[in-house]
Wavefront OBJ file of the C-alpha trace (Angstrom):
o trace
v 16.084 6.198 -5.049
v 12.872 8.206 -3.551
v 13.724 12.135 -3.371
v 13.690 12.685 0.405
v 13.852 16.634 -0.649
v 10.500 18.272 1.393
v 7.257 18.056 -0.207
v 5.823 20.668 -2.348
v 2.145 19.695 -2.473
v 0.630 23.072 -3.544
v -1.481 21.278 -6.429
v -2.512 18.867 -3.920
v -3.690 21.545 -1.626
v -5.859 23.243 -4.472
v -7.344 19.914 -5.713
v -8.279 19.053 -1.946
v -9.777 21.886 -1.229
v -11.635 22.641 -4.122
v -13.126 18.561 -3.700
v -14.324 19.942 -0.501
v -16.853 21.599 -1.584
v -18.012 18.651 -4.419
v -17.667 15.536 -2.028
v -18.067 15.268 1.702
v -15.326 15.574 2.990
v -13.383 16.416 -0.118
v -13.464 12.482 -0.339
v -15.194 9.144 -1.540
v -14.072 7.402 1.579
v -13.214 8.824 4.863
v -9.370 7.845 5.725
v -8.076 8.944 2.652
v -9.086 12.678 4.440
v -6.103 12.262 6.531
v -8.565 13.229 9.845
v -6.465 10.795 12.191
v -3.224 11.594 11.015
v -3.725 15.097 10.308
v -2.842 17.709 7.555
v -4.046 17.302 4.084
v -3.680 14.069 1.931
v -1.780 14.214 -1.265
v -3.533 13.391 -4.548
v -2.182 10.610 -7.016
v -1.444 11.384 -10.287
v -0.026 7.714 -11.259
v 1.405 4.484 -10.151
v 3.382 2.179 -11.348
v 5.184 -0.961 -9.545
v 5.804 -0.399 -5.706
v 5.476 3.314 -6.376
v 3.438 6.652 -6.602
v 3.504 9.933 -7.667
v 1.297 12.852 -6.657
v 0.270 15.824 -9.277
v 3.169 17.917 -7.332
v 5.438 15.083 -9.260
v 6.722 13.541 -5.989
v 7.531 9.734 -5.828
v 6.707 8.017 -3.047
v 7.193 4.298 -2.283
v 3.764 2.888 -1.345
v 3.165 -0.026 1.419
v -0.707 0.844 0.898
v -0.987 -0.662 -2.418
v -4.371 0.571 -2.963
v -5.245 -0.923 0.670
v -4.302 -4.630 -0.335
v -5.322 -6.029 -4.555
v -1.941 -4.142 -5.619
v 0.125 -7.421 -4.353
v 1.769 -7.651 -7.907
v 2.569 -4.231 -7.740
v 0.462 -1.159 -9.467
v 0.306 -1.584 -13.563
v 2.018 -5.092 -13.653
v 2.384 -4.782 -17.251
v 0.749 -8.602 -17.805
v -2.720 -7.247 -15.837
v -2.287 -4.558 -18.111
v -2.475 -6.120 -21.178
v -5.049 -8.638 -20.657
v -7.574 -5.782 -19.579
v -6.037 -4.191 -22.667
v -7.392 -7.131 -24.634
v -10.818 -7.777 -23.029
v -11.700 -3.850 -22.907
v -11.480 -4.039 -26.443
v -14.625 -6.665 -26.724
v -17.036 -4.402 -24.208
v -16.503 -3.171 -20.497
v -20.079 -4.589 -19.187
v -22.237 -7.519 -20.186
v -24.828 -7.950 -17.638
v -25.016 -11.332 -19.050
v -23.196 -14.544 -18.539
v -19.311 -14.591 -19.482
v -17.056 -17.341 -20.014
v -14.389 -15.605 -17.774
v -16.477 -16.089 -14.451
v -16.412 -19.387 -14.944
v -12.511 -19.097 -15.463
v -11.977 -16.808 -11.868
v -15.046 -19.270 -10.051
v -12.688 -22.630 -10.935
v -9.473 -20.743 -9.929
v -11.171 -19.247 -6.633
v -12.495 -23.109 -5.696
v -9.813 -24.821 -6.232
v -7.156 -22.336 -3.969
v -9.972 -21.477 -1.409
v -10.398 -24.655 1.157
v -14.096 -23.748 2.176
v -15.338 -22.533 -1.060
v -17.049 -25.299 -3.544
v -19.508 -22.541 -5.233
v -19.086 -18.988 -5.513
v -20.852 -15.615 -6.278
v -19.304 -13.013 -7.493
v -20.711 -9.589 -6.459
v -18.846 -5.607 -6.565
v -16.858 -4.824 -3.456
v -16.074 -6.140 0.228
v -19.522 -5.110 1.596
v -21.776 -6.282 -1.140
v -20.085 -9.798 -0.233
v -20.653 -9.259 3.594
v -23.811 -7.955 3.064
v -25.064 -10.650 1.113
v -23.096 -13.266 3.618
v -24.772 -12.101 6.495
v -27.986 -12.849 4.913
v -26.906 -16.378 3.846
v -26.155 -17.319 7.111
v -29.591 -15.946 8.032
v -31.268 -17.846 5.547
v -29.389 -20.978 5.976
v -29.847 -21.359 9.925
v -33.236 -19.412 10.358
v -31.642 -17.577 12.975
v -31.264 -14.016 13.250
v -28.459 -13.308 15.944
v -24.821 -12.768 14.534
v -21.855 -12.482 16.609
v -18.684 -9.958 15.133
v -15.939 -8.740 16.852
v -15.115 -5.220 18.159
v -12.466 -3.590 16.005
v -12.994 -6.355 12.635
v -14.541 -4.235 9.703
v -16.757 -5.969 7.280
v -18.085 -3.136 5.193
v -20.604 -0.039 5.841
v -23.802 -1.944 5.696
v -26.207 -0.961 8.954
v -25.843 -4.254 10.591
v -22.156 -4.243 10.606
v -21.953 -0.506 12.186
v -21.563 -1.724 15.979
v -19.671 -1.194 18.380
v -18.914 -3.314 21.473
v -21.020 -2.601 24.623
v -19.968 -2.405 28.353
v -20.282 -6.458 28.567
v -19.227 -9.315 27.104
v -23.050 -10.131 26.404
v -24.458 -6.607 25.779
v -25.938 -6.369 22.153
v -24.176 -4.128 19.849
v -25.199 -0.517 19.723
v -25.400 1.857 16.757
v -22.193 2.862 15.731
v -23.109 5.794 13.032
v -25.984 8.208 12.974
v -28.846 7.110 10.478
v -28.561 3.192 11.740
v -31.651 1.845 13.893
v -31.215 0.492 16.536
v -33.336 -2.236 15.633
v -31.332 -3.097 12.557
v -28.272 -4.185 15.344
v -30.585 -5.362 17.623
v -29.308 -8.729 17.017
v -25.996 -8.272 16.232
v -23.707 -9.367 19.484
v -20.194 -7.988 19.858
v -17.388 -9.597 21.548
v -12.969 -8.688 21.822
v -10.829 -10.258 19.316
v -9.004 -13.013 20.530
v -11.493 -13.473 23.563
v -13.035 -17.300 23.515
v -14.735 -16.999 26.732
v -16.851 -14.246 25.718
v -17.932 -16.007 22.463
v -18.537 -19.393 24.865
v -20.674 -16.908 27.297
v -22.684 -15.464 24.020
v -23.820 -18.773 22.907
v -24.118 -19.771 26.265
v -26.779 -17.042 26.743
v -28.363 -17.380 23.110
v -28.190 -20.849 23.060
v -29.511 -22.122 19.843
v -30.488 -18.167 18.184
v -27.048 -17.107 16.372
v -27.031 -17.712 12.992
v -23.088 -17.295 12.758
v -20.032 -15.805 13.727
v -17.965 -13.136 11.315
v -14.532 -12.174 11.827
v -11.329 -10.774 9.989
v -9.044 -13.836 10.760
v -6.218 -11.765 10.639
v -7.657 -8.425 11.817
v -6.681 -5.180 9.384
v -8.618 -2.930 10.101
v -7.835 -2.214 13.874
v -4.423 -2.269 12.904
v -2.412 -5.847 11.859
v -3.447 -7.878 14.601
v -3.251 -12.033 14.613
v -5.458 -14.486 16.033
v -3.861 -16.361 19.051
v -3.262 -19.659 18.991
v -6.001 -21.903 19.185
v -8.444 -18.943 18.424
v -9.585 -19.630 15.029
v -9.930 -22.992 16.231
v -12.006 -22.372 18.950
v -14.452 -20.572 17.009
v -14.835 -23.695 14.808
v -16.016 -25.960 17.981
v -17.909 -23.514 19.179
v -19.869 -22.695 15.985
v -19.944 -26.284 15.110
v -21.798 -27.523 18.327
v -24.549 -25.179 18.008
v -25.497 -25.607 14.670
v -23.940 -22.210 13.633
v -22.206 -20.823 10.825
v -18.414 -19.609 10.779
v -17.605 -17.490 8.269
v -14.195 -15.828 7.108
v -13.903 -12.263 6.075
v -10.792 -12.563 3.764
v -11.304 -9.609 2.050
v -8.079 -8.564 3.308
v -6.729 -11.751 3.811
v -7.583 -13.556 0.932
v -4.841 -14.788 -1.761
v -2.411 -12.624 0.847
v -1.846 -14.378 3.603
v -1.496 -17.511 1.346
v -2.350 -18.303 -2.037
v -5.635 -20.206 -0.046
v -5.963 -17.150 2.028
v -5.551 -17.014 6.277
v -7.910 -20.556 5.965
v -4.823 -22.198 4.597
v -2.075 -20.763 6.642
v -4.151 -21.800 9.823
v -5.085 -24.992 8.585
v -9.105 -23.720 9.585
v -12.060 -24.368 6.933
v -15.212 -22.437 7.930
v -18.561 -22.383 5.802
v -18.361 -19.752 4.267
v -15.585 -16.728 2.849
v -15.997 -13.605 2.540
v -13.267 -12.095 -0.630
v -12.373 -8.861 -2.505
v -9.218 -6.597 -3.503
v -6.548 -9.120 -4.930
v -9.209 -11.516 -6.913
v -10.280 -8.208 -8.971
v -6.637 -7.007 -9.942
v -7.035 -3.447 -8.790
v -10.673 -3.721 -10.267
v -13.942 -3.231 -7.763
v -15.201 -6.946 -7.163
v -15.765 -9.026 -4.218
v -17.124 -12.465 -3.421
v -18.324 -15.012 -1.135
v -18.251 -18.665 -1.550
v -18.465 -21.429 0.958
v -20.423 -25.176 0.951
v -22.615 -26.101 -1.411
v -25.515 -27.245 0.185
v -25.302 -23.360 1.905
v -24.137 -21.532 -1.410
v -27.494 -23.181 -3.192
v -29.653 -21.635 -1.079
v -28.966 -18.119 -3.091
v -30.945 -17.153 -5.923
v -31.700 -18.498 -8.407
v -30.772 -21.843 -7.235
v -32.487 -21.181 -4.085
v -34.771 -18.312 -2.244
v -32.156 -16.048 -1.156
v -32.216 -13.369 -3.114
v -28.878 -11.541 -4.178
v -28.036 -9.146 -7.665
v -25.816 -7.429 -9.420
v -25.450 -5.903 -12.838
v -22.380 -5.341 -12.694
v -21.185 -8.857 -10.743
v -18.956 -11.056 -12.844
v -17.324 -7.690 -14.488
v -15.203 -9.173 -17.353
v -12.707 -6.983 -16.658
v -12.521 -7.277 -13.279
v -12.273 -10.865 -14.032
v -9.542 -10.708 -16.454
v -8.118 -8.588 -14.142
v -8.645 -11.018 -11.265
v -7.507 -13.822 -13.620
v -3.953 -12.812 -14.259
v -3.414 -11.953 -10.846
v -3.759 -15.078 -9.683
v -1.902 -16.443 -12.160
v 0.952 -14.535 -11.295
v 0.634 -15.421 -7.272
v 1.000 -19.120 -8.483
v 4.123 -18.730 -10.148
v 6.891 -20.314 -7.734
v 8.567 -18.105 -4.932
v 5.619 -15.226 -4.973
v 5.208 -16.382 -1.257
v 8.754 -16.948 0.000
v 9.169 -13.576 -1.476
v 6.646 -11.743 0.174
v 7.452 -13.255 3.501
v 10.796 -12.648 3.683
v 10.691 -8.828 2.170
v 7.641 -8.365 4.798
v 9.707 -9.460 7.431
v 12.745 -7.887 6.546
v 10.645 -4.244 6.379
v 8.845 -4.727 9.973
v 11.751 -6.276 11.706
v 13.729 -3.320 10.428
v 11.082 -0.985 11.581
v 10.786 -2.631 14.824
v 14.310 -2.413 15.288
v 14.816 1.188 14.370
v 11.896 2.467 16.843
v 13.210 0.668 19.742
v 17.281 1.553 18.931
v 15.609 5.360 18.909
v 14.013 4.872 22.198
v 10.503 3.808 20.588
v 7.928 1.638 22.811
v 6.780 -0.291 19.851
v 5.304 -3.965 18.920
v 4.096 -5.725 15.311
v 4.632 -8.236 13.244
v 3.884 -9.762 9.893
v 1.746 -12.570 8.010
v 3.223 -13.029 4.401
v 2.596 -9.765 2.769
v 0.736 -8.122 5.563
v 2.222 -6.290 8.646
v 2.180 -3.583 11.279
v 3.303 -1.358 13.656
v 1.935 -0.149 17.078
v 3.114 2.651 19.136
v 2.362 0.731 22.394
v 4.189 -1.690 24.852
v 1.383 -4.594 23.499
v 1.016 -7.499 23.148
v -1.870 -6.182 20.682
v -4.854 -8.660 21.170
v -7.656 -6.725 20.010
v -8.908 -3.795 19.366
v -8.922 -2.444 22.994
v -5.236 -3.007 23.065
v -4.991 -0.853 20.029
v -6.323 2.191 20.827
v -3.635 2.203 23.755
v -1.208 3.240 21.165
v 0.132 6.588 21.114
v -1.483 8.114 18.537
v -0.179 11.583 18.677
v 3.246 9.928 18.186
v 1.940 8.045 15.272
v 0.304 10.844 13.418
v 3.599 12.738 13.785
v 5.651 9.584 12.234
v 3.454 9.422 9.512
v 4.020 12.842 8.316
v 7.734 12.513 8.810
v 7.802 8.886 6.647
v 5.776 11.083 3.583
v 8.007 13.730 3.687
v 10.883 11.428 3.421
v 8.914 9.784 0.420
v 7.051 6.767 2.097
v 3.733 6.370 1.305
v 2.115 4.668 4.874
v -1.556 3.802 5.637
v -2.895 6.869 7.091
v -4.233 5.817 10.225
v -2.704 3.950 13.535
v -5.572 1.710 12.860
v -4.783 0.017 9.513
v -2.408 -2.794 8.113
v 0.276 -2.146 5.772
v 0.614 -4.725 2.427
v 4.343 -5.439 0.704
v 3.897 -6.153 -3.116
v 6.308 -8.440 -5.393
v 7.333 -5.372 -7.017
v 9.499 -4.048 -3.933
v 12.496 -4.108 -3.519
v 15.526 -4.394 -1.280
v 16.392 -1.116 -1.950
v 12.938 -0.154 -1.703
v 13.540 -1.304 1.764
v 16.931 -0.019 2.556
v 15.743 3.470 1.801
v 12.306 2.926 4.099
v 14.464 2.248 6.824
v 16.735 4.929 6.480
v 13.862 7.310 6.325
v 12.393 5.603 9.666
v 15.581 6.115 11.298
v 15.856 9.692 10.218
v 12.109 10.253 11.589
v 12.277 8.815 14.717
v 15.458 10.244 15.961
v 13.383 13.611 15.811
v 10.057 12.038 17.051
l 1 2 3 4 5 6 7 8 9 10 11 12 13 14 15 16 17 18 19 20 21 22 23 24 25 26 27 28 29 30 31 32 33 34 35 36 37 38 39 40 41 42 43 44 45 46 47 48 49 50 51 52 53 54 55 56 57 58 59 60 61 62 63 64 65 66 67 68 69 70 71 72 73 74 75 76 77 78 79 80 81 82 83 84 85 86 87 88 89 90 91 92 93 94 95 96 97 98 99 100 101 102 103 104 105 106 107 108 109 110 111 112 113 114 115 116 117 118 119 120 121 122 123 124 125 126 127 128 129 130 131 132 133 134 135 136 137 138 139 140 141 142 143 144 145 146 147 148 149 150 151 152 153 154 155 156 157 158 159 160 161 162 163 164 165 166 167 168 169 170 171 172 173 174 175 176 177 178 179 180 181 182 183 184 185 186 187 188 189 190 191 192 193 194 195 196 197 198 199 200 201 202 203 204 205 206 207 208 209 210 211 212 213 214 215 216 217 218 219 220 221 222 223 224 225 226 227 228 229 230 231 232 233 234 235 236 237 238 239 240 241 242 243 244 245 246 247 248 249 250 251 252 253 254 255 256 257 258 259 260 261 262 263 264 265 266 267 268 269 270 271 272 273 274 275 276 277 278 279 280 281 282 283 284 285 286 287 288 289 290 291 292 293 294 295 296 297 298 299 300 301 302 303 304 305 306 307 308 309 310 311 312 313 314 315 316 317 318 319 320 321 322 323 324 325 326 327 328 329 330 331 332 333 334 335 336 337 338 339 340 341 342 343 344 345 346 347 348 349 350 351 352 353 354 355 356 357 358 359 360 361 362 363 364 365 366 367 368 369 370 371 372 373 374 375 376 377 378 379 380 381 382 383 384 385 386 387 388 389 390 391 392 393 394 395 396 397 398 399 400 401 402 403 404 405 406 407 408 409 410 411 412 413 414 415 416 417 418 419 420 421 422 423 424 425 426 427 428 429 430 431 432 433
């Protein structure tokens, strides 16, 4: 069991603030800062199965899961020893490998939409370099995303939704031109009329449409039905691209990712966390005819030294070996749904206005009446409330995304005890919420 003792975190404290002065923020990306949850994050020392300890030597159990690739649990001792083999024969090539080949046949055959692939280094490499596909492939230049979906920190992706359904995205950080978003048109989440009405007034000039299909990043929020499908008509009858960002999604939702659990194929994916183990990778794949259009098959040009890592590979490799074993999915769908109904149930019995859910191994909470469409719905959560949970659930040794606005992942290695003492921790919180 997870002490539940308070949390001494004075090493913590000293390593934070001496990182403030050596990284912005004291941090190599910005939610790990704690800014919307407040007070200071704690720094790992270790992890190991559905758990982690700090350098203060507290345990915590984690539903972060290093924000999604830990869905084996952290270390599984078989990803360990494979990397343990292939470290031993070199940690870069920058040349062809026979394990890419391996990870390419294993990412085809589970992915519907995927018949080729590229392999590239993280989430926004793979958007990046989608974006640009889709570009190439249609010779059009407008791309529609949706307010509150992520898809990395590239320029064109940095928009945010304007005051109508038709306005075109605005910078959303300093240092982006506005003439890089110039073309990028925003729409809600879950909203088909305002995609109809932005092809409707650019008939025949958008490349594509991007979207999380299962947002994460504005919190865990599901398409409604018909949605997804909508999308594909709508794409489809102009002569535009649809393209799945599974980064999160992908190999969680379902072993073929959110494309399999809604029974929706679009031209191109968009992957990343689980298919590198724990290991920095990312990918995107889709139709041939589209996916030879990249370099050097086609013009499109696209690199990477480091793409087709053979340890991310090997790491990627077992992984999915693993997920294909029988049960992984049962087993993450019914531990998910035992954690959030539990949660759900404890807010409310406290006198919580709460609403979430799960997909598989993916879930959340909301501090808000919802339903939770989209992003707009989200940020009617309390977030004061939220920030204060948070803190409560780490002292009590639970280990929760730290924002309002992010999904939480269940791994194979949890437990029912695991989940027995969450519970009892979110009771113990909320009564003095």
């Amino acid at each position: 069991m997870v002490s539940t003792t308070s949390l001494t975190t004075t090493q913590s404290e000293e390593i934070f603030a001496a990182a403030q002065n050596l990284m912005p923020g004291g941090v190599n990306s910005p939610v790990r800062a704690f800014k919307s949850v407040g007070g200071q994050p704690i720094v790992f020392d270790r992890v190991k199965g559905a758990y982690i300890w700090d350098v203060d030597g507290n345990q915590f159990i984690d539903y972060v899961g290093t924000w999604g690739p830990a869905i084996c649990g952290h270390t599984h001792p078989e990803v360990i020893q494979a990397l343990s083999t292939a470290l031993a024969k070199g940690t870069s090539f920058g040349a062809p490998c026979q394990l890419e080949n391996v990870l390419a046949e294993m990412v085809i055959k589970a992915v519907p939409s995927i018949e080729m692939v590229r392999f590239v280094n993280s989430g926004t490499e793979a958007c990046m370099a989608v974006l640009r596909l889709m570009r190439a492939f249609t010779g059009r230049d407008k791309v529609v995303k949706f307010e509150g979906c992520y898809h990395g920190h590239a320029d064109m992706f940095l928009v945010k939704a304007g005051s109508g359904v038709a306005t075109l995205g605005l910078p959303d950080s300093p240092g982006v031109p506005k003439s890089v978003t110039s073309h990028t048109l925003t729409a809600p989440f879950n909203d088909l009329e305002a995609v109809k009405t932005l092809f409707a007034e650019n008939r025949h000039e958008i490349a594509g449409v991007i979207l999380e299909p299962v947002v994460g990043n504005a919190g865990f929020i599901p398409p409604a039905p018909g949605f997804l499908e909508g999308l594909r008509e709508i794409t489809q009858a102009d002569g535009a691209l649809l393209v799945f960002d599974e980064v999160m999604t992908g190999f969680r939702l379902a072993y073929g990712g959110a494309q399999e659990k809604f029974n929706v194929t679009p031209d191109l994916t968009t992957l990343g966390k689980i298919i590198g183990g724990g290991l920095p990778v990312g990918a995107y794949g889709g139709k041939r005819d589209i996916m030879e259009r990249v370099a050097p098959a086609g013009p499109m040009y696209q690199a990477g030294t480091l793409s087709g890592n053979p340890l991310a590979m090997t790491a990627g490799i077992k992984t999915l070996e693993l997920l294909q074993r029988p049960g992984a999915y049962e087993q993450l769908e019914k531990m998910t749904k035992q954690l959030i109904e539990g949660l759900l149930e404890a807010a409310k019995e406290t006198g919580h206005t709460v609403c979430g859910g799960n997909i598989s191994g993916m879930f959340g909470m909301f501090f808000a009446a919802g339903p939770v469409h989209n992003y707009e719905d989200a940020k009617k959560s309390d977030l004061s409330k939220f920030s204060r949970y948070h803190r409560g659930m780490l002292e009590q040794g639970i280990y929760l995304a730290p924002s309002q606005f992010e999904a939480g992942f269940m791994s194979l290695a949890h437990t029912e005890a695991d989940i027995e003492q969450t519970l009892a921790a979110a009771r113990t919180v909320l009564s003095d919420l």
